[in-house]
N, C-alpha and C positions, 0 to 999 in steps of 0.2 A: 676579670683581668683584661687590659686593655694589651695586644700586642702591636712591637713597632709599623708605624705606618709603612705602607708603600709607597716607595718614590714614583713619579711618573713612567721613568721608563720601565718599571715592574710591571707596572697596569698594562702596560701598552705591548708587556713581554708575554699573558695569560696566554692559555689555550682557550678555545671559545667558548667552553666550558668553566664558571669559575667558584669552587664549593663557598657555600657562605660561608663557614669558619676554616682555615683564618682569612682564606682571602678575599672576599668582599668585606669581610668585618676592617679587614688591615686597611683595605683602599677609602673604605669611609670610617677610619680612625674611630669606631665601635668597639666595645666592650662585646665578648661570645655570647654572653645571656640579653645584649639587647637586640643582637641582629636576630638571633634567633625570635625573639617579643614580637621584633618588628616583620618578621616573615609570619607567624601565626596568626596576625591579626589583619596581616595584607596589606600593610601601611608601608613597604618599601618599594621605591618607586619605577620598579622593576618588575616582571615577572619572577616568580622562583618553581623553576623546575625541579620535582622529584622523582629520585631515581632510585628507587629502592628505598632503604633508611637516609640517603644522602640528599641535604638541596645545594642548587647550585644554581646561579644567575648565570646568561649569557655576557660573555665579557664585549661585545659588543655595545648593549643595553646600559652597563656599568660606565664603560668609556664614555659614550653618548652621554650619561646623564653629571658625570662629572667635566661636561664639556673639551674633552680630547678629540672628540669625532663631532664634525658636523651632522646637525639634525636632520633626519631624512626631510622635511618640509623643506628645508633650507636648498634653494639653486646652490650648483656649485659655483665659486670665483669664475666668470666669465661665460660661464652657462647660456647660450643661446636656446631660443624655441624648435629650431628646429636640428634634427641631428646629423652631425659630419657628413653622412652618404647623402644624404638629400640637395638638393641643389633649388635655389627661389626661382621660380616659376618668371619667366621673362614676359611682359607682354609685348602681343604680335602686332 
């Protein structure tokens, strides 16, 4: 049984913690027996941390991967090489 999807702003509402059923299943519109399929066999594209009898994906990693959050590789918008305290070296 498939439950209602999660709207963006739900996803982006998670605690950093986020158990695969229902709510990673709900964010990627999954049916409970296939996230679970897809967590045993290591084919979701996420880590799944367990905690006890419970898994749970970082809700960072989820966001990230449903493109809500910029990719760590990715500069941020306007990104320079060097950082705000530093100052370019003048020459003498």
């Amino acid at each position: 049984m498939t439950a209602h999807p999660l709207s963006i702003a739900q996803i982006l509402d998670q605690p950093a913690l986020m158990p695969l059923w229902p709510n990673v299943g709900q964010a990627l519109m999954q049916a409970e027996s296939t996230i679970y399929q897809l967590a045993k066999e290591g084919r979701l594209p996420f880590e799944v941390i367990r905690l006890g009898r419970r898994r749970y994906a970082r809700t960072v990693d989820v966001q990230r991967w449903l493109g809500l959050l910029p990719d760590n590789n990715e500069a941020a918008p306007g990104a320079t090489g060097t950082a705000s305290s530093e100052q370019p070296t003048q020459p003498a």
